[in-house]
N, C-alpha and C positions, 0 to 999 in steps of 0.2 A: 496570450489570451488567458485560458486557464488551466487547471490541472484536477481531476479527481479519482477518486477509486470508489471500489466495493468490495467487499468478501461477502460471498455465499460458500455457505458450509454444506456442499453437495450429499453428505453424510447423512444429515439430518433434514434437509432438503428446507432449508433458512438461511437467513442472512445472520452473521456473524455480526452480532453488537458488541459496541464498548471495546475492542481491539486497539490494543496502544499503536498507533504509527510514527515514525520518523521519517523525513524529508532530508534528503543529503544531496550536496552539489558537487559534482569532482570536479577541483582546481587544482588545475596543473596533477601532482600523484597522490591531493589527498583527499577523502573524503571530508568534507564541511557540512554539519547539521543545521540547516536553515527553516525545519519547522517539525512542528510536533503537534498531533491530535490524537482522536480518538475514534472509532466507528458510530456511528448514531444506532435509535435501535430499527433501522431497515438497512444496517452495515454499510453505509455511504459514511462518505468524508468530501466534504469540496474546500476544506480548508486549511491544507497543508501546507500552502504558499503564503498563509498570512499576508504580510504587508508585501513583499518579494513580487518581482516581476520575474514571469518564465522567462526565460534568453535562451537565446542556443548554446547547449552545453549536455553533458553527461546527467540525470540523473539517478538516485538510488531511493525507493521507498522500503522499508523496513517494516514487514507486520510483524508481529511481535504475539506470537500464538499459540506459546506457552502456557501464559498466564490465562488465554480462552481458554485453552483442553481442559487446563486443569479446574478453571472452575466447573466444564461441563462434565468431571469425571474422568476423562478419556484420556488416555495413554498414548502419548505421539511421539514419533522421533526427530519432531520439527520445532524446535523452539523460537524460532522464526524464519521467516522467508523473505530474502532481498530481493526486489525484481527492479533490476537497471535497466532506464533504456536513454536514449537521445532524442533530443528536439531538437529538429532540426529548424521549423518552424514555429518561434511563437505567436503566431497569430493566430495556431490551429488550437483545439479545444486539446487536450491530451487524458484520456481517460482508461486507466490503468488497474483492471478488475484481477480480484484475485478468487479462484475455484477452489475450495477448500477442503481437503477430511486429513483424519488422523494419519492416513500414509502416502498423502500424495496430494499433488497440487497441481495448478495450471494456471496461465495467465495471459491476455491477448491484448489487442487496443481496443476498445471497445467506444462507443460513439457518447 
């Protein structure tokens, strides 16, 4: 069906915009980068899957939030954060939110 995310930067108590992401599929032992976007500015992405159909498989999103801290100033020991998980079912919607500050993070399914 589909695939999206969010970052909020519970730090600051806003959504993380402009945040580079990558989309990866694991085949067989290797990770495959099958898409790439960016946060909008309410930190949403619903389109990391571009043209790609979700299937049942492994996958890995990549935020990339280096290049956030450092434009907001901040000093972090995260230069990015992978959160894998599996679909078991594509028919389900899969929404894959990431809770954000400079020393700590979290991440759920969220609807």
């Amino acid at each position: 069906m589909s695939l999206s995310t969010h970052i909020l930067d519970t730090a600051l108590g806003r959504p993380a915009a402009n945040v580079s992401l990558t989309l990866s599929q694991l085949v067989g032992a290797t990770w495959q980068e099958i898409g790439s976007a960016r946060t909008d500015a309410d930190g949403r992405c619903k389109t990391l899957l571009g043209d790609h159909l979700l299937q049942p498989s492994t996958y890995k999103i990549r935020f990339n939030t280096a290049e956030y801290f450092h434009d907001m100033r901040i000093t972090s020991i995260y230069p990015y954060v992978d959160v894998a998980f599996t679909v078991a079912d594509p028919g389900q919607h899969y929404h894959i939110p990431l809770l954000l500050t400079a020393n700590g993070y979290t991440t759920y399914r969220g609807s």
